[in-house]
C-alpha positions as semicolon CSV with decimal commas, in nm:
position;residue;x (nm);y (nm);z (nm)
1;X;-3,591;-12,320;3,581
2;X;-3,373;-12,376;3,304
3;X;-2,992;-12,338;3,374
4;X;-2,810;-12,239;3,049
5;X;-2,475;-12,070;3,022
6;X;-2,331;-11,931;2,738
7;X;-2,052;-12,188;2,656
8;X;-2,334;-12,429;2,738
9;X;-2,615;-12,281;2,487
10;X;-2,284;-12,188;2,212
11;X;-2,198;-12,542;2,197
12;X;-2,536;-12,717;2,148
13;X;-2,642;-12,417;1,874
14;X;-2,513;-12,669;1,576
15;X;-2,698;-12,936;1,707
16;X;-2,993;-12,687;1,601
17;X;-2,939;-12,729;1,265
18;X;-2,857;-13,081;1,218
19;X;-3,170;-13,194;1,409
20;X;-2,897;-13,392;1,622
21;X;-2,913;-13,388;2,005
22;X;-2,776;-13,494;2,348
23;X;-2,895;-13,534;2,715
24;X;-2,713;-13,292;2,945
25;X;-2,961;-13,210;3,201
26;X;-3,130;-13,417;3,438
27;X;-3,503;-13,374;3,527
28;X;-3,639;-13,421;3,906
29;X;-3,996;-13,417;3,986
30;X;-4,034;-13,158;3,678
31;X;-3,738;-12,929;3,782
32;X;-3,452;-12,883;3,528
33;X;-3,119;-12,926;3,700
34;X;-2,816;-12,790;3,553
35;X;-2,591;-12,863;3,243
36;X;-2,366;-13,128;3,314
37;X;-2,495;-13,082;3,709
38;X;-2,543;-13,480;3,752
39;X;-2,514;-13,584;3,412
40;X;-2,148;-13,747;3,276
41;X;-2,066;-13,529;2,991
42;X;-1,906;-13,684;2,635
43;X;-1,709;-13,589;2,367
44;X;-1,885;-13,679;2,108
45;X;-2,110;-13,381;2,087
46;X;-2,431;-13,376;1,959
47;X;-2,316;-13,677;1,706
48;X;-2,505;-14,002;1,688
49;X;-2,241;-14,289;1,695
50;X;-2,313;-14,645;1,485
51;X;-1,979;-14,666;1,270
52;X;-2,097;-14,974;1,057
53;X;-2,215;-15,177;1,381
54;X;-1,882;-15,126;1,563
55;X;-2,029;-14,951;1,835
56;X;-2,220;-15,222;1,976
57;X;-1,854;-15,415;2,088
58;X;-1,749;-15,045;2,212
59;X;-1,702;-14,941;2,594
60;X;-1,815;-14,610;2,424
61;X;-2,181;-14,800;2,424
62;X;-2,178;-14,730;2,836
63;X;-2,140;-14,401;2,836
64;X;-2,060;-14,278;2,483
65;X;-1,719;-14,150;2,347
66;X;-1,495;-13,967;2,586
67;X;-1,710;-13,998;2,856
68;X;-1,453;-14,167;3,085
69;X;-1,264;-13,805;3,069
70;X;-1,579;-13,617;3,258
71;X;-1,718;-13,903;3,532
72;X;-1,543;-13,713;3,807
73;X;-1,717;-13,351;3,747
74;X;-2,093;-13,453;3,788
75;X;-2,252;-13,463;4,199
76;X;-2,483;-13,766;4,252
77;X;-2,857;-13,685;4,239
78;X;-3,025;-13,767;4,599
79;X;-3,360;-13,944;4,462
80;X;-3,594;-14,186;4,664
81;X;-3,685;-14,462;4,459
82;X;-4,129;-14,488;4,457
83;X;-4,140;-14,161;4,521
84;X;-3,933;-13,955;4,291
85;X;-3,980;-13,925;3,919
86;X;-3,645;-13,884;3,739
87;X;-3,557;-13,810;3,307
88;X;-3,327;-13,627;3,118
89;X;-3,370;-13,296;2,897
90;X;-3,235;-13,247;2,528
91;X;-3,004;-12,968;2,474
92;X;-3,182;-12,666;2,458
93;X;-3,500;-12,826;2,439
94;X;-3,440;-12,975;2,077
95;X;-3,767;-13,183;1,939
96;X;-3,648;-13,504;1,833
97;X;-3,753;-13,605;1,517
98;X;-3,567;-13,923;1,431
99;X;-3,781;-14,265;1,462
100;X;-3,675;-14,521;1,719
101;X;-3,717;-14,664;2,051
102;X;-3,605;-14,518;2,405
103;X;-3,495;-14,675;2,662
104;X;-3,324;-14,603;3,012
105;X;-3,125;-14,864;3,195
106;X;-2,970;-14,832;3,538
107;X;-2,629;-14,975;3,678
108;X;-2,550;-14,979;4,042
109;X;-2,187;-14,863;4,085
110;X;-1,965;-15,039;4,373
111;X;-1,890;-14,744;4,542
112;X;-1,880;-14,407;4,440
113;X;-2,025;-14,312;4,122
114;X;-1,795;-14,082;4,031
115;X;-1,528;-14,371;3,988
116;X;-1,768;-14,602;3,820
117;X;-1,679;-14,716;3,444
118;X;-2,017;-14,919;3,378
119;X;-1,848;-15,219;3,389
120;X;-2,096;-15,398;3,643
121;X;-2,448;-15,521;3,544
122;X;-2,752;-15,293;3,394
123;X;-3,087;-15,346;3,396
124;X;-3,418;-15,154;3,230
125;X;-3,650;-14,976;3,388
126;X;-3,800;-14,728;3,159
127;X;-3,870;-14,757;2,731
128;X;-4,049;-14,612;2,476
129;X;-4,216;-14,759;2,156
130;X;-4,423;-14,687;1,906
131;X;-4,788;-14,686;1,839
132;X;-4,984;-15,017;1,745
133;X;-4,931;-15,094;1,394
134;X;-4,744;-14,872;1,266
135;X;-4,377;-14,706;1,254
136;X;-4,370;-14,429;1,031
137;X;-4,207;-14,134;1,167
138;X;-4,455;-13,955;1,380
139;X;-4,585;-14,316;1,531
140;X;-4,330;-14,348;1,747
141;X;-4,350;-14,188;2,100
142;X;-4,015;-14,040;2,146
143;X;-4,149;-13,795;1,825
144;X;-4,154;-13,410;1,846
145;X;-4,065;-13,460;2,269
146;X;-3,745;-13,331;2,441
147;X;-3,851;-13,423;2,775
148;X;-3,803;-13,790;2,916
149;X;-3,967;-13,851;3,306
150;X;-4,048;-14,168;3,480
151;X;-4,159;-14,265;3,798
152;X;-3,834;-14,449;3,961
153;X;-3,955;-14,806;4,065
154;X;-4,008;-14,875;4,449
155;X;-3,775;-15,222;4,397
156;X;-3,433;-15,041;4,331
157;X;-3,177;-15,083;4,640
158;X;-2,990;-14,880;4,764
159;X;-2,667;-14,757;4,663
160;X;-2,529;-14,490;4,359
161;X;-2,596;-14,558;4,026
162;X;-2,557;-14,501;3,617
163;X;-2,878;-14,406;3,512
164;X;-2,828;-14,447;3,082
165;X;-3,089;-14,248;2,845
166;X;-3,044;-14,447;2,479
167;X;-3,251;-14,317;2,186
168;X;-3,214;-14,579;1,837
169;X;-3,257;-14,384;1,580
170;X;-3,416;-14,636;1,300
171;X;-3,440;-14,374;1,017
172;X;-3,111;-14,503;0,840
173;X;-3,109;-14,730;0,478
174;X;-2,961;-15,071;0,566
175;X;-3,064;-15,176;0,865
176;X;-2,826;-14,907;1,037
177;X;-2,854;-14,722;1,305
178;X;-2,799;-14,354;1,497
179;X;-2,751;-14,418;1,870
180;X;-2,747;-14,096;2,135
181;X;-2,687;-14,182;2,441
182;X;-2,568;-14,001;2,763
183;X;-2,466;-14,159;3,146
184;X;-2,620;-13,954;3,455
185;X;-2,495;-13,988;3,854
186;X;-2,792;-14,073;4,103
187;X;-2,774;-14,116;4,487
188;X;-3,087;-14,373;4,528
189;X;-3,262;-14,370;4,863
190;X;-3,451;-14,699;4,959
191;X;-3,595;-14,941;5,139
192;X;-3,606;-15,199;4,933
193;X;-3,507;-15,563;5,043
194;X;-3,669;-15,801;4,787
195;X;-3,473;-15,954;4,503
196;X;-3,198;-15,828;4,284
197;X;-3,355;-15,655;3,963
198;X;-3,350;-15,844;3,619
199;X;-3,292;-15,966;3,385
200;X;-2,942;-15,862;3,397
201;X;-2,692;-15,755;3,144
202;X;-2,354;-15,574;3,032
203;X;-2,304;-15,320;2,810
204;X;-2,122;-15,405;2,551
205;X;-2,313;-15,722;2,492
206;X;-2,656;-15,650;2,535
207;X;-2,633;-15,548;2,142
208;X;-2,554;-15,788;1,815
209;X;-2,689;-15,693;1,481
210;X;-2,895;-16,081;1,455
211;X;-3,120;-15,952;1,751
212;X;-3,448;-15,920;1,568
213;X;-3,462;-15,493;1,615
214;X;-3,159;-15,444;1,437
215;X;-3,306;-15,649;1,135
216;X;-3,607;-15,378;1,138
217;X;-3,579;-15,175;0,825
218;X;-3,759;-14,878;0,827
219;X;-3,651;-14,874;0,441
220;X;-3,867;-15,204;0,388
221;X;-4,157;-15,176;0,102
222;X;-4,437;-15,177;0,281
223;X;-4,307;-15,034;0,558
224;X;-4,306;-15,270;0,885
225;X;-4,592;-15,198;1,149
226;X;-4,364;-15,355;1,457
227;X;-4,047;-15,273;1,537
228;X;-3,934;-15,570;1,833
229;X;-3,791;-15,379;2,118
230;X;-3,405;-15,369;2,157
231;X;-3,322;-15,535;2,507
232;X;-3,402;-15,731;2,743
233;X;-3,744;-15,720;2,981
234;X;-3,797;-15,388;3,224
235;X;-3,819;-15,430;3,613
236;X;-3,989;-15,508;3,812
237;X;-4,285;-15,576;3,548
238;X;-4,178;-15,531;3,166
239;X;-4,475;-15,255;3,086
240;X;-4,480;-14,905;3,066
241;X;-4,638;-14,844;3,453
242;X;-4,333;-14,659;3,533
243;X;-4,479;-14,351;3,263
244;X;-4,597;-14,066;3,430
């Protein structure tokens, strides 16, 4: 069921036109939740941030701008890891059309997620690429979708989490790039008891413009037929076993 009300569905209309979106709802097990339900809302709209590289040294990079005024609204989603498949929704259901990779990283907050900044470590556990050999526009798997679901690993502890949804857009001259990004709350159930998921990171600092995907250019004449991945590995295996 989708839950939209009309301050909701007023504010994400301009998005609409400038094929720009955001993440507001969370998707369990196929079933919509509600706008801004679990997920940490932002004030930076449905605007991409990049501002000439600056954004990869930015706190905003957790979360995204302004987020730090919303992270006590949003309950925790109750989710079992191995069993439950959890994603995110566009606004309104906007297609995305921009090229660029996907990922969605997870940080376990120390207590309650509500007062979590994203501070702590992160770690990967869900991406999308592009198909083999090439990266024009349509090639690349996040292309035309507005629906992101993945099977939640079995090796996640326990505890409440960050779960971050991060689409790169790659479509810019220059090298530059169009991040959207958006935080959600979840309440992981498991019984998990095997090592600590890596490889670790923090955000900022998972980012520098010398990594080898931020020297992709889409621009490039021919164009490239690999883009390099931003990020570290995935857990628990680095492949894409976690798709639905």
């Amino acid at each position: 069921m989708k839950n939209f009300s009309l301050a909701a569905l007023t504010a994400v209309l301009p998005a609409l036109a400038a094929a720009h979106y955001h993440f507001p709802q969370l998707v369990i097990n196929g079933r919509e939740t509600g706008v801004y339900e679990y997920v940490r809302e932002h004030d930076n709209g449905y605007m991409p941030s990049w501002d000439d590289g600056r954004f990869l040294a930015s706190n905003d990079l957790r979360c995204n701008k302004g987020s730090e005024n919303h992270r006590g609204t949003p309950k925790a989603a109750k989710v079992t890891a191995g069993k439950d498949s959890v994603g995110f929704v566009t606004n309104v259901h906007s297609k995305i059309q921009h090229p660029g990779p996907l990922q969605v990283y997870l940080s376990k907050a120390p207590g309650d997620v509500r007062d979590y900044d994203g501070s702590g470590e992160w770690f990967k556990v869900y991406q999308l690429g592009h198909h083999d050999g090439s990266t024009k526009d349509q090639d690349w798997l996040v292309w035309n979708r507005d629906t992101f679901e993945f099977k939640l690993p079995a090796e996640i502890p326990s505890g409440q989490y960050l779960m971050r949804i991060e689409h790169i857009a790659t479509h810019e001259p220059y090298k530059a790039r169009e991040f959207f990004l958006q935080c959600a709350h979840l309440d992981i159930q498991s019984q998990y008891s095997g090592k600590s998921p890596s490889p670790t990171f923090r955000i900022p600092g998972v980012y520098n413009q010398d990594q080898p995907f931020f020297q992709y250019d889409s621009w490039a004449n021919p164009q490239p037929g690999t883009c390099p991945m931003p990020g570290p590995n995935m857990w628990p295996n680095d492949n894409l076993m976690n798709v639905l």
